[in-house]
C-alpha positions as CSV (number, residue, x, y, z in Angstrom):
1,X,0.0,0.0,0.0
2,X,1.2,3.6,-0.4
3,X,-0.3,5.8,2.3
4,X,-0.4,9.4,2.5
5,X,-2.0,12.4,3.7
6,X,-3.8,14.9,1.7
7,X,-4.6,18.6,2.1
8,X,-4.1,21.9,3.9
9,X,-1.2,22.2,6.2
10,X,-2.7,21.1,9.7
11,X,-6.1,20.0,8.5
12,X,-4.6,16.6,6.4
13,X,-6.9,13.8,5.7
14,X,-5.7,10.2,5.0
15,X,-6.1,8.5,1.8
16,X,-3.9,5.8,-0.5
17,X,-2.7,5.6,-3.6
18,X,-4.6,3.3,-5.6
19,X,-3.3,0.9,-8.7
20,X,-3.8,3.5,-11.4
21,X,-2.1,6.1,-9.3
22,X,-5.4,8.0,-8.3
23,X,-5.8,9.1,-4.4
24,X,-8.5,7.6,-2.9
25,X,-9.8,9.0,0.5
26,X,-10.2,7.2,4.0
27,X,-11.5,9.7,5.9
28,X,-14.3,7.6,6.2
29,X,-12.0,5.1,7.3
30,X,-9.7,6.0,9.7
31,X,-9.2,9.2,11.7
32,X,-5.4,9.6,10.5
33,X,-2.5,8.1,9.4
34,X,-1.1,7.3,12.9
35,X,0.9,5.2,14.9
36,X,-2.2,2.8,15.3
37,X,-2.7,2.6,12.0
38,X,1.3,1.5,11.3
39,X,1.2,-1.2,13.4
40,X,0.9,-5.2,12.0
41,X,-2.8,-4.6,13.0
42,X,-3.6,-1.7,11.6
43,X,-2.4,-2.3,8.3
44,X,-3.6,-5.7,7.9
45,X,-7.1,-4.1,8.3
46,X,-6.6,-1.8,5.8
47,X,-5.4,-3.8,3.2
48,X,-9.1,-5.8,4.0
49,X,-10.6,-2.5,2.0
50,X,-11.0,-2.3,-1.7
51,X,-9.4,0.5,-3.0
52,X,-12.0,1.1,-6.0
53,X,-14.6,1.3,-3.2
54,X,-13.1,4.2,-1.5
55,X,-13.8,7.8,-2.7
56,X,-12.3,9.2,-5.0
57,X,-9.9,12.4,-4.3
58,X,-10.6,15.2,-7.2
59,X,-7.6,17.6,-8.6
60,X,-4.3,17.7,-7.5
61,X,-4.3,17.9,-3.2
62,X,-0.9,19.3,-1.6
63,X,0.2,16.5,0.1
64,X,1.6,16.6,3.8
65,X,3.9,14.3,5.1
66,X,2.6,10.5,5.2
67,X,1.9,10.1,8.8
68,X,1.0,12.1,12.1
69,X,2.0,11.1,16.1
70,X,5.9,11.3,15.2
71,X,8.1,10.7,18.2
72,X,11.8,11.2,17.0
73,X,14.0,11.2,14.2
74,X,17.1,9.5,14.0
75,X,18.7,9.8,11.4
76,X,22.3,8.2,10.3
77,X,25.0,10.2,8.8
78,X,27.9,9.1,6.5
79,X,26.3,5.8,5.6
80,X,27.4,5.4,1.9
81,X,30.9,4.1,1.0
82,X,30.9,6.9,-2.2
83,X,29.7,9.6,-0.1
84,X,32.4,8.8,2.7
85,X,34.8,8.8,0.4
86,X,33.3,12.5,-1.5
87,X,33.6,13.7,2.0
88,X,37.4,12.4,2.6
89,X,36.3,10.4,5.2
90,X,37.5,7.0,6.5
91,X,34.6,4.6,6.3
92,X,33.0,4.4,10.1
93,X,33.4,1.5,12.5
94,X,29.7,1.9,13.7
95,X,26.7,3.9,12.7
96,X,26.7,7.5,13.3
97,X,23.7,9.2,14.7
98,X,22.2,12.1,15.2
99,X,18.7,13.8,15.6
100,X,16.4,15.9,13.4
101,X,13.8,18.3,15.2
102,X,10.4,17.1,15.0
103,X,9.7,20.9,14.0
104,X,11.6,20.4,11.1
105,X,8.6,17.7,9.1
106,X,7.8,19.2,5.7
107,X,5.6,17.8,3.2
108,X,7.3,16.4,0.1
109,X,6.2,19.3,-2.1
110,X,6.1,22.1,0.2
111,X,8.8,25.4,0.0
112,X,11.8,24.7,2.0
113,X,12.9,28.1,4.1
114,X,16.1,28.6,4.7
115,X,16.8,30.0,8.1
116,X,18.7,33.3,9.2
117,X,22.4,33.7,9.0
118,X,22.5,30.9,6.4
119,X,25.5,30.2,4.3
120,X,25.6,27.0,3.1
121,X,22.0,25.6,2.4
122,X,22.3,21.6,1.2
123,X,20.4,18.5,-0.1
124,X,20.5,15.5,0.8
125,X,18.1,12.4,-1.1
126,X,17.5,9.2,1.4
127,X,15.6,6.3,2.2
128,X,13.4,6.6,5.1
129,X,12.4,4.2,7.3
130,X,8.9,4.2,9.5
131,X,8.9,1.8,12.9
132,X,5.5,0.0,12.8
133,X,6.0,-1.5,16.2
134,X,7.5,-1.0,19.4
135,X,11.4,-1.7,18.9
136,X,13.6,-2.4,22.0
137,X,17.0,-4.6,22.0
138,X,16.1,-6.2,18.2
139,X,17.9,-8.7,16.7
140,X,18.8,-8.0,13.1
141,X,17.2,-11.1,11.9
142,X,13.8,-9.7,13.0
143,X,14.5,-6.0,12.3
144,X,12.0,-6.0,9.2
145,X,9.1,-7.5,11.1
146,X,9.1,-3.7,13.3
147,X,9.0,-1.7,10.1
148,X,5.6,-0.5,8.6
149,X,7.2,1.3,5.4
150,X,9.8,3.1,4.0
151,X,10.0,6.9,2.1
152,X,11.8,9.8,0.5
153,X,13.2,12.1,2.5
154,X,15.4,15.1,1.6
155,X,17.5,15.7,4.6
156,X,18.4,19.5,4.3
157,X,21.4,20.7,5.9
158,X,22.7,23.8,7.0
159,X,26.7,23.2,6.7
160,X,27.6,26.1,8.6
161,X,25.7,25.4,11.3
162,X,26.1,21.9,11.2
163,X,30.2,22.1,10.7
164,X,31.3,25.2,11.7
165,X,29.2,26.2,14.5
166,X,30.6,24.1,17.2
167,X,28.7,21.4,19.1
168,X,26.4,18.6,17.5
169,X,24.9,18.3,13.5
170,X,21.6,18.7,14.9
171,X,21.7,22.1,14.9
172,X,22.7,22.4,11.1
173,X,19.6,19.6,10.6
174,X,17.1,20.6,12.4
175,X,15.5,24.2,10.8
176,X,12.0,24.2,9.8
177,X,11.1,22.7,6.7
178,X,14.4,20.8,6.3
179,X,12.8,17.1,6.7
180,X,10.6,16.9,3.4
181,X,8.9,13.7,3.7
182,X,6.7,11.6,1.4
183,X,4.9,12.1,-0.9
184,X,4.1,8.7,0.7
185,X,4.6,5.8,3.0
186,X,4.8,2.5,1.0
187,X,4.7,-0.5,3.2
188,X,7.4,-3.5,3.0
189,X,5.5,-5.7,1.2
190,X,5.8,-3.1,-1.7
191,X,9.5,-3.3,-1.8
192,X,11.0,-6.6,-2.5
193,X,14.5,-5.2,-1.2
194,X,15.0,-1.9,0.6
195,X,19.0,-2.8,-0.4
196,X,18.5,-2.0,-4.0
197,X,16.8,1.2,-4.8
198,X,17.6,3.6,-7.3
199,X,17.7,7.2,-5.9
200,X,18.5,10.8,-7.6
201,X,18.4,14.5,-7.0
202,X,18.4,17.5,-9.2
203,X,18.7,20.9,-8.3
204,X,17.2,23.4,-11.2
205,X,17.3,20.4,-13.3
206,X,20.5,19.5,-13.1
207,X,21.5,15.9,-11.6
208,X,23.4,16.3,-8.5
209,X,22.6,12.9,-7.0
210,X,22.4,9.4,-9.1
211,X,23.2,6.8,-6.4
212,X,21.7,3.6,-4.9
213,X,21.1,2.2,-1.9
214,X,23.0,-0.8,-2.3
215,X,25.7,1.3,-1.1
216,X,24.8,1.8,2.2
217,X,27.6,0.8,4.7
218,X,25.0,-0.5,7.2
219,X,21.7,-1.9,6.1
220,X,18.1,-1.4,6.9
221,X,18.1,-4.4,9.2
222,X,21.6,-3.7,10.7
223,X,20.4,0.0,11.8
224,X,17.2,-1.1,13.2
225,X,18.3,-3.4,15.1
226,X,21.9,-0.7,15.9
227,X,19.7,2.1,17.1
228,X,17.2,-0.3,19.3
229,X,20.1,-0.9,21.4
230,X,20.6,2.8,22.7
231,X,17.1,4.1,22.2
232,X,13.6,2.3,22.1
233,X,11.9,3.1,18.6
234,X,8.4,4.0,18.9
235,X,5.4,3.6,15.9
236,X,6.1,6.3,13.3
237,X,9.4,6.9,14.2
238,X,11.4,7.9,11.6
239,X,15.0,6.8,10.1
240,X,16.6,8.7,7.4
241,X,19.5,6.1,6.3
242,X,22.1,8.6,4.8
243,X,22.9,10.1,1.3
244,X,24.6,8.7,-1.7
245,X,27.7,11.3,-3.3
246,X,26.6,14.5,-4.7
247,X,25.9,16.8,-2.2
248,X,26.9,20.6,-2.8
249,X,29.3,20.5,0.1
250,X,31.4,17.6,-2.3
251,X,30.9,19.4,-5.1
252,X,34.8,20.2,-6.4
253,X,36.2,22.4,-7.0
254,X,34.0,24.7,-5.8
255,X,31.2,23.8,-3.2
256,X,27.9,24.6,-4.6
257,X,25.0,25.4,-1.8
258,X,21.4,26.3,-2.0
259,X,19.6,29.7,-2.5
260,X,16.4,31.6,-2.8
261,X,14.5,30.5,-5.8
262,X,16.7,26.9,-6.1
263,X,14.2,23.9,-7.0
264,X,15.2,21.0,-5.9
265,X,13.8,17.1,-7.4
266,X,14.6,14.1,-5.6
267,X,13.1,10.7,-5.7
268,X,13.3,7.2,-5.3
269,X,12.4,3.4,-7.2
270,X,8.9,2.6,-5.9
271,X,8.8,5.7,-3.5
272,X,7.9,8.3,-5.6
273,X,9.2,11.7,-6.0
274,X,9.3,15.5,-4.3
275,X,10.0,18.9,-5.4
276,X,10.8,21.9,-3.1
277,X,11.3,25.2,-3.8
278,X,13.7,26.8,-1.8
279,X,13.1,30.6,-0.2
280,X,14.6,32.9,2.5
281,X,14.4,33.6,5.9
């Protein structure tokens, strides 16, 4: 199933995606998409309904991001061999982790702000994972039976904040409007293999990004079951799995970083795609 959330910014309604690529609406359905709904329960209900049953959504809705009730976002950094070694980088020993404000959510096709005292704007195409079910202490083996779905994300960046600025990357990852997210959550059964998913980003139509996610250094099971260990994972948590090369701050010789009126395309195979439009403080 692909699950998303249609409408104004704060007043979303849920729908799905049906096989001709038409929303259909389950407001009649379900309240939202939620936390309840990503769990093993929750889903297998839904995928009891018959799409061509539900109502039809007319026009072209803005879309919010795919699900409500987020917790956390925990996101991985450095966790493509190409993009380690774009950065200069030696390949890390372990996953490395760090947050994204829950203030920062952004649907998929919504403007992306740029905050004061910005320098060095970035993009950033990855795979998103969403937790369907509580995750504490879980073996890799059984990572895939706690995830409800994966998605795009586009995890802006503020380099100068994030590099320069002293202190942790969450402060260069964490501005509003730098965690676009959809344009919807597809469920596992969906993807035959989260390990081998063609993924891009343009910027004003120009190709920045042409990777894959069968470069990841640790997997979608691996970092499940990593970050369980330090943290419990809640329903609709979110996981943004890193960035293949490409990024402005790689670009040589000169590093090339975002600015007012920038348009930035990114998608992935099976996830569908997102366009931003980049503006000032």
């Amino acid at each position: 199933m692909k699950l998303l959330r249609y409408g104004p910014a704060g007043k979303e309604k849920p729908g799905l995606v049906d096989s001709q690529g038409r929303i259909r609406s389950l407001h009649k359905k379900i309240k939202d998409i939620t936390p309840e709904t990503l769990s093993p329960a929750g889903l297998t209900s839904l995928r009891k309904l018959n799409p061509e049953k539900l109502p039809l959504v007319p026009g072209k809705p803005r879309l919010g991001v795919p699900l409500t009730g987020i917790s956390k976002i925990v996101a991985v950094g450095l966790n493509y061999s190409d993009h380690a070694k774009e950065a200069g980088l030696p390949i890390p020993p372990e996953p490395i982790l760090f947050m994204k404000s829950i203030t920062s959510l952004n649907g998929p096709n919504d403007k992306v702000k740029l905050p004061r005292n910005h320098q060095k704007g970035d993009w950033e195409v990855e795979l998103g994972i969403v937790i369907g079910r509580k995750a504490q202490y879980v073996a890799e083996k059984d990572a895939l039976k706690y995830v409800a779905g994966f998605c795009v994300i586009n995890d802006v960046s503020e380099r100068h904040f994030q590099i320069e600025r002293s202190g942790q990357w969450v402060k260069g990852k964490s501005c509003d409007t730098f965690c676009p997210v959809g344009p919807w959550l597809v469920t596992t059964d969906e993807i035959k293999d989260p390990q081998g998913l063609r993924m891009w980003l343009k910027v004003n139509g120009e190709t920045k990004q042409n990777g894959s996610t069968s470069t990841m250094i640790f997997g979608v099971k691996h970092l499940v079951s990593y970050i369980s260990q330090f943290m419990t994972l809640m329903p609709g948590d979110i996981i943004p799995t890193g960035t293949p090369p490409g990024v402005g701050l790689g670009i040589k010789p000169v590093p090339q970083f975002l600015k007012p009126g920038d348009v930035m395309e990114l998608g992935i195979d099976g996830l569908g795609t997102q366009r931003q439009q980049v503006v000032g403080p």
